[in-house]
C-alpha positions as CSV (number, residue, x, y, z in Angstrom):
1,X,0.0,0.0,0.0
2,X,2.9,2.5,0.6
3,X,4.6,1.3,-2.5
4,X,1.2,2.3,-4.1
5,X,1.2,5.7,-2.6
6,X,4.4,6.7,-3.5
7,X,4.0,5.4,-7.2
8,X,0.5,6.5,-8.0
9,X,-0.7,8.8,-5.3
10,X,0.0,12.1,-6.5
11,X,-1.0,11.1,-9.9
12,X,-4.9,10.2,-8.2
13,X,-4.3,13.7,-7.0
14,X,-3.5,13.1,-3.8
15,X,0.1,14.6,-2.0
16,X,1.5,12.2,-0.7
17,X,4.1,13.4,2.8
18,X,6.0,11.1,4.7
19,X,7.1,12.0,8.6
20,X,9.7,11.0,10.7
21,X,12.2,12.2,13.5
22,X,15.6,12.0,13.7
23,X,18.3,11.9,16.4
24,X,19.4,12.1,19.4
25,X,22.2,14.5,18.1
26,X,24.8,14.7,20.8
27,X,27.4,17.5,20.7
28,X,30.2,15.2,19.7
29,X,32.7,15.7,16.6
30,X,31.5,14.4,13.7
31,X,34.1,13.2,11.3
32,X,34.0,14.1,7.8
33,X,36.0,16.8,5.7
34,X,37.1,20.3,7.2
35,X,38.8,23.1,5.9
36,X,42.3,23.9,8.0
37,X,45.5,25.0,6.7
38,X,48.1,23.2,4.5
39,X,50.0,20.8,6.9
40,X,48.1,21.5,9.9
41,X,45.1,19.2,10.2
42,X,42.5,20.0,12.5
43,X,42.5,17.9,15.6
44,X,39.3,17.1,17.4
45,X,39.1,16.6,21.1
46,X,39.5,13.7,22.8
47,X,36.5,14.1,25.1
48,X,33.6,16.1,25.1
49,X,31.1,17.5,27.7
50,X,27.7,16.0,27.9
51,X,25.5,18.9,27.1
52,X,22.1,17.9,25.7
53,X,21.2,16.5,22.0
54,X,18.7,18.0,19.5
55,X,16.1,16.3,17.2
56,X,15.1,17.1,14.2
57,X,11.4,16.7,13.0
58,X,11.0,15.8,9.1
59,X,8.2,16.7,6.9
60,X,9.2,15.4,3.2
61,X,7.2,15.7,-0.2
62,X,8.8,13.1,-2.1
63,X,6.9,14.6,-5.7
64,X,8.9,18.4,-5.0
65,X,11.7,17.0,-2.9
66,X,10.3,19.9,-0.5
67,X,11.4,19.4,3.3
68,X,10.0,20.9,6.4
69,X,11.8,20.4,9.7
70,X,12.2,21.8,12.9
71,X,14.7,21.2,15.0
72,X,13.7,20.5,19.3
73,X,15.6,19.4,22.3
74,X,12.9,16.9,23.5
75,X,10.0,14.8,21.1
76,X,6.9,14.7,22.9
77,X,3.8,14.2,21.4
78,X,2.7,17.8,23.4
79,X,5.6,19.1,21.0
80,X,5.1,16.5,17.7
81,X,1.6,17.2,17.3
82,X,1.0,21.3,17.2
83,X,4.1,21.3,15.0
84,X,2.7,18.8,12.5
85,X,-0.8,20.1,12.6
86,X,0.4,23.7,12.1
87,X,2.5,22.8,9.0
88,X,-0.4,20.3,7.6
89,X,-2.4,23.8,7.8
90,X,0.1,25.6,5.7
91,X,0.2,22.4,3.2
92,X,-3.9,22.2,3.0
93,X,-4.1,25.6,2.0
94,X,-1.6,25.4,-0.7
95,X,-3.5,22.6,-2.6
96,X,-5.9,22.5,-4.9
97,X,-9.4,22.6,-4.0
98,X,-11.0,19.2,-3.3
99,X,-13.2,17.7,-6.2
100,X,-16.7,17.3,-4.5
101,X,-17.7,13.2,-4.7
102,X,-21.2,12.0,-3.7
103,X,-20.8,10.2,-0.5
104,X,-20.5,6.5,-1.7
105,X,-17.9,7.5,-4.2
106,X,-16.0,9.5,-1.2
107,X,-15.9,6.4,1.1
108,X,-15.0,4.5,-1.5
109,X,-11.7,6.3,-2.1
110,X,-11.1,6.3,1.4
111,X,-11.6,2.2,1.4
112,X,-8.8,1.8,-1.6
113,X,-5.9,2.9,0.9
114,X,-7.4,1.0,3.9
115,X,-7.2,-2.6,2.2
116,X,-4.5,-4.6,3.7
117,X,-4.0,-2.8,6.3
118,X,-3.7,-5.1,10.0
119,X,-5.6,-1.7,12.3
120,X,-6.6,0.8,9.9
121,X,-7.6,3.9,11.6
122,X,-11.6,4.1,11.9
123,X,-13.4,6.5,9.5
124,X,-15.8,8.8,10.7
125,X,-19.4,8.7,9.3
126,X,-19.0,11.8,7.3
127,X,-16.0,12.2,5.4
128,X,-14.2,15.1,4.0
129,X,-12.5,14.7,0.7
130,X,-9.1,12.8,0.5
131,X,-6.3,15.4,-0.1
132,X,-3.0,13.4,1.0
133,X,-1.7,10.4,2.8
134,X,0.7,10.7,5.4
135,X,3.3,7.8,5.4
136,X,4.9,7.4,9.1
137,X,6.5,5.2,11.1
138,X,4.5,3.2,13.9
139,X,5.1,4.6,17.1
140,X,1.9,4.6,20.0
141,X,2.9,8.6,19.6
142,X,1.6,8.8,16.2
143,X,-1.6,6.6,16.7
144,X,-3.1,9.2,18.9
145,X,-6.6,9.2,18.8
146,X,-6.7,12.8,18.7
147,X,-3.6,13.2,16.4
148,X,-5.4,10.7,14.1
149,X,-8.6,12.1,14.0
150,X,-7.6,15.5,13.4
151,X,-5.6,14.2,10.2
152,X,-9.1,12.5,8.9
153,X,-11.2,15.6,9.6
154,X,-8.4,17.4,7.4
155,X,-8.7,14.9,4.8
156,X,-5.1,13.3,5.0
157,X,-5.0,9.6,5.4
158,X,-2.0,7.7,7.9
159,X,-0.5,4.9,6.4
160,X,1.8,3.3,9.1
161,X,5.2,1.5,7.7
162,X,5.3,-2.4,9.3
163,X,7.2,-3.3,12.0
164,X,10.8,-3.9,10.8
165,X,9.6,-1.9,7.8
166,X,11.2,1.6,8.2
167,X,12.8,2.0,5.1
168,X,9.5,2.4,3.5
169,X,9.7,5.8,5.0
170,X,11.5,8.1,2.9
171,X,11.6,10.8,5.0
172,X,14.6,8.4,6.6
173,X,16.6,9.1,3.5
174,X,16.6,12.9,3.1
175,X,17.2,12.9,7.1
176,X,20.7,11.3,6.1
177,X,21.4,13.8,3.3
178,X,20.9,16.6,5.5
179,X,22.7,14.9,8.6
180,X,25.7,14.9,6.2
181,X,25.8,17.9,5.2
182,X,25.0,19.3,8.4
183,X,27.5,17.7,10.9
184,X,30.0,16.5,8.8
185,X,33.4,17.7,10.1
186,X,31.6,19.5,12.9
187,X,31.8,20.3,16.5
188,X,28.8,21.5,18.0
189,X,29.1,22.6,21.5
190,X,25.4,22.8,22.3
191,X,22.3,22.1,20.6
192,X,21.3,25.1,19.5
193,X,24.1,24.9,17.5
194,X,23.1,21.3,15.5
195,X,19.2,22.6,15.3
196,X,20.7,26.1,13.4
197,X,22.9,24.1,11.0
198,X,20.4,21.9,10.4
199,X,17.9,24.6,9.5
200,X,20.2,26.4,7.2
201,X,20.7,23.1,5.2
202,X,17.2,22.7,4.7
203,X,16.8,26.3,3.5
204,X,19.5,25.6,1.3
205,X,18.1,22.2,-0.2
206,X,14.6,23.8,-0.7
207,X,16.5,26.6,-2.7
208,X,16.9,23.9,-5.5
209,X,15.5,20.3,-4.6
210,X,15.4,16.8,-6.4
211,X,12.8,15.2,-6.3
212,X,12.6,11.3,-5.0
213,X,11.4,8.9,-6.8
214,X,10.6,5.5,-5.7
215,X,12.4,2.5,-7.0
216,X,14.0,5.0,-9.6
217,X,17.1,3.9,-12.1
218,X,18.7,2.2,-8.8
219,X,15.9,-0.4,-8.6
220,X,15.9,-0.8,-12.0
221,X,19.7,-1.8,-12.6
222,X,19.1,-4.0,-9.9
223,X,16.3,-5.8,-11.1
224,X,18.8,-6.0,-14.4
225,X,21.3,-7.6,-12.4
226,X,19.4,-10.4,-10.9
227,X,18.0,-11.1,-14.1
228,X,21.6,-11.6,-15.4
229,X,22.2,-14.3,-12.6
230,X,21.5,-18.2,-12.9
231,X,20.3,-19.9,-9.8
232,X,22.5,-23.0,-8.2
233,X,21.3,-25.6,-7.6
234,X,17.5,-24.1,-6.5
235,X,18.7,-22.1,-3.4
236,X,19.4,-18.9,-2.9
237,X,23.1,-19.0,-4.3
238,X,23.8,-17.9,-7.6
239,X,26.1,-17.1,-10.1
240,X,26.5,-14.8,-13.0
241,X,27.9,-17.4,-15.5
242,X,25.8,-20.0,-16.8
243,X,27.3,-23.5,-15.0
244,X,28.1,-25.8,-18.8
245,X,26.7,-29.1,-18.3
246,X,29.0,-32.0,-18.7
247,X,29.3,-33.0,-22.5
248,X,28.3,-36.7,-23.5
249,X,31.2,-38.8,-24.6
250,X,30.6,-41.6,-27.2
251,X,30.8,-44.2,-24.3
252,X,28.0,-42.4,-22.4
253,X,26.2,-42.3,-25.6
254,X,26.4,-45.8,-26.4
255,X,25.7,-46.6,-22.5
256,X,22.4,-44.7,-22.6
257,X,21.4,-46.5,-26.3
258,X,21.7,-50.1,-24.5
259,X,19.8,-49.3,-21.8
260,X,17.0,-47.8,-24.2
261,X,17.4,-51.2,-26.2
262,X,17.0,-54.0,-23.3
């Protein structure tokens, strides 16, 4: 189902988020390339003082490569929530209106990204249009009855990743891409420090972003490449030269002629 959301959900009109929150970032060194003069490399300490971390909490649109984040000292829901519904505000008001659908029709589309689903959140008796689908991880935090009603009301539809299932979450991989870019040959001495670098980046990327796209040329050179393998023996071993059968001598050949005779 998140597979389909990614691939076909903004093309059913639908703009499609995903959410997730990253860290603890400690004020450590962070290894990675720094600029220092010729000859004298700069030398991180060999200790560091304990003194706080900072989270970062990821809003990504996949379709634009747009990120929204924010960055916090502690992730309660008391501070998850108002932040998410005040940028799901921002986002609503942005998008097209809704196309009005007779009430069968409505629940219907609603139905399509509940199949499969182990607990799918309960639908109200009157439904608002569907407007976007939020893919998350599945924390007790974002099953909220409050939190999840409020996204319904609002026409966004939850779609939980499985357990041992994060990396359906993309918002995991442009997390990375700005961890990079923020920390990397850093020192932060306190967390204000990590949640203004992190910031900046994010303006920067959002100056000029790329788009995700699932599966992509990646998944397609891959799916290449196992097609270019030949199994052994029916397990999961393989090999990417075909194994040449044995050829049949003339005594083999004459063996198996007898045997078809008597």
């Amino acid at each position: 189902m998140i597979e389909l959301a990614y691939r076909c959900g903004e093309s059913f009109g639908l703009s499609v988020w995903t959410e997730d929150e990253a860290g603890p970032f400690q004020t450590v060194p962070y290894g990675g390339e720094s600029w220092a003069p010729e000859g004298q490399p700069y030398c991180y300490p060999h200790e560091y003082i304990r003194n706080g971390t900072a989270k970062i909490l990821t809003l990504f649109h996949p379709a634009s490569g747009e990120v929204r984040i924010k960055g916090v000292t502690s992730c309660t829901n008391a501070v998850l929530h108002p932040w998410l519904k005040q940028e799901w505000s921002e986002i609503l008001a942005k998008l097209p209106p809704a196309v009005a659908l007779d009430p069968e029709t409505n629940r219907a589309v609603w139905e399509l990204w509940r199949i499969g689903l182990d607990n799918p959140p309960p639908l109200p008796h009157d439904l608002p249009p569907l407007r976007a689908l939020l893919v998350w991880d599945n924390l007790m935090g974002h099953k909220t009855l409050s939190m999840v009603e409020w996204l319904i009301q609002h026409g966004i539809m939850p779609l939980y990743t499985p357990l041992g299932g994060s990396w359906l979450n993309m918002a995991e991989s442009i997390q990375r891409i700005l961890k990079r870019r923020a920390l990397n040959g850093q020192h932060p001495e306190n967390p204000d420090e990590i949640i203004t670098w992190f910031e900046q980046v994010a303006r920067a990327w959002n100056r000029n972003p790329t788009p995700f796209e699932w599966g992509g040329r990646r998944a397609a050179r891959r799916a290449r490449s196992r097609q270019r393998r030949h199994a052994l023996g029916g397990s999961g071993a393989c090999t990417r030269r075909p194994i040449q059968r044995p050829k049949c001598t003339t005594i083999d050949k004459w063996h198996y002629s007898c045997q078809v005779t008597h």
